[in-house]
C-alpha positions as CSV (number, residue, x, y, z in Angstrom):
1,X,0.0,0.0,0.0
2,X,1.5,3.3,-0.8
3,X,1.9,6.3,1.4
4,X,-1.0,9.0,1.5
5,X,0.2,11.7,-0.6
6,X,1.8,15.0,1.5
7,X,-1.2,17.0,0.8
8,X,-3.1,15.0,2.4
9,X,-1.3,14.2,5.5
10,X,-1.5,17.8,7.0
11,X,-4.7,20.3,7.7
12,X,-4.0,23.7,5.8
13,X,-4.5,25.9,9.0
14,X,-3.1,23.1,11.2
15,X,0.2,23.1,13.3
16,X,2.9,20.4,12.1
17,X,6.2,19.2,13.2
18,X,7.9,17.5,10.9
19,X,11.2,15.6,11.5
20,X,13.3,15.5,8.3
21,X,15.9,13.7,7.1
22,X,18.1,14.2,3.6
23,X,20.5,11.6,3.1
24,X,23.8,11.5,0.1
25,X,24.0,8.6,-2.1
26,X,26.5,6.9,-3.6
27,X,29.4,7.2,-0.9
28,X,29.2,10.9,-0.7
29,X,30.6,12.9,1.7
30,X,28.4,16.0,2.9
31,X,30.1,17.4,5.6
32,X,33.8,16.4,7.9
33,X,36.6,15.2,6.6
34,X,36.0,12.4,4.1
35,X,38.5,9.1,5.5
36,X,39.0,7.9,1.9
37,X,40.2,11.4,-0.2
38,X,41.3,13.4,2.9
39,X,38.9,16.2,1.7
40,X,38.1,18.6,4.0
41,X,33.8,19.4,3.8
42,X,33.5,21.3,6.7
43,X,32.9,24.4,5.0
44,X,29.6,23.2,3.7
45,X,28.0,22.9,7.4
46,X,27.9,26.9,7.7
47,X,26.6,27.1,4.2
48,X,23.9,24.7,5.0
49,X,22.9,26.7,7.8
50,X,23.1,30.0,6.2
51,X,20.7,28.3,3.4
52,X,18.3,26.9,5.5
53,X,17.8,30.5,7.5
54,X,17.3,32.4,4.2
55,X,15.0,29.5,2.9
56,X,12.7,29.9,6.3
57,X,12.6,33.7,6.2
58,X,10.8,33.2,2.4
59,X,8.8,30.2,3.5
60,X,6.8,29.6,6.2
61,X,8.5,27.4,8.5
62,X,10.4,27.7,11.6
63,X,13.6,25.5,12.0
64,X,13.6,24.3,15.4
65,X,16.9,22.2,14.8
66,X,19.0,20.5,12.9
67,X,21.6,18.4,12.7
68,X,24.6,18.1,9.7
69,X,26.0,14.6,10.4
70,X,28.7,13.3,7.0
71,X,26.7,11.8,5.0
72,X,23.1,12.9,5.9
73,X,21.0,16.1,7.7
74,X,18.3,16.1,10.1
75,X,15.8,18.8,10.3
76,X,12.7,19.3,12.6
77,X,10.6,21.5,10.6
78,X,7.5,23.6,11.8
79,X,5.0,25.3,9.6
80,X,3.5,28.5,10.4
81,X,0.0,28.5,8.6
C-alpha cells in the first residue's frame, strides 16, 4: 500500500512538526573530513545553515533544529499557517 500523498497528510491551518531527514547517495561525503580522499567538507555545514535560514525567512517554516551529520542532515521543521 503506498503512502498517502503530502497534501493530504496535513490540515492547511493546522500546526505540524515535521522531523526531516536528507540523506547523500552513492558514498558521498556532505560534511567532515572524508577518510577515503582526505577532503576537508567542513565548509559546507555553515553554508547549509546559512541556506536553511534564508529558505525559512521566504517560506513559512520555523527550523527548530537540525543536525549536519557526513553523510546525511536532520531537520525538525514547523510550519506557520
Amino acid at each position: 500500500m503506498p503512502r498517502p500523498k503530502r497534501d493530504e497528510q496535513f490540515e492547511n491551518g493546522e500546526i505540524c512538526i515535521v522531523h526531516a531527514v536528507q540523506r547523500c547517495v552513492r558514498r558521498a561525503f556532505l560534511a567532515g573530513v572524508d577518510a577515503q580522499t582526505g577532503k576537508d567538507y567542513s565548509f559546507r555545514k555553515e553554508w547549509i545553515r546559512r541556506r536553511m535560514e534564508a529558505l525559512a525567512s521566504v517560506f513559512g517554516i520555523d527550523v527548530l533544529s537540525y543536525a549536519v551529520m557526513s553523510n546525511h542532515l536532520h531537520v525538525i521543521l514547523r510550519n506557520r499557517p
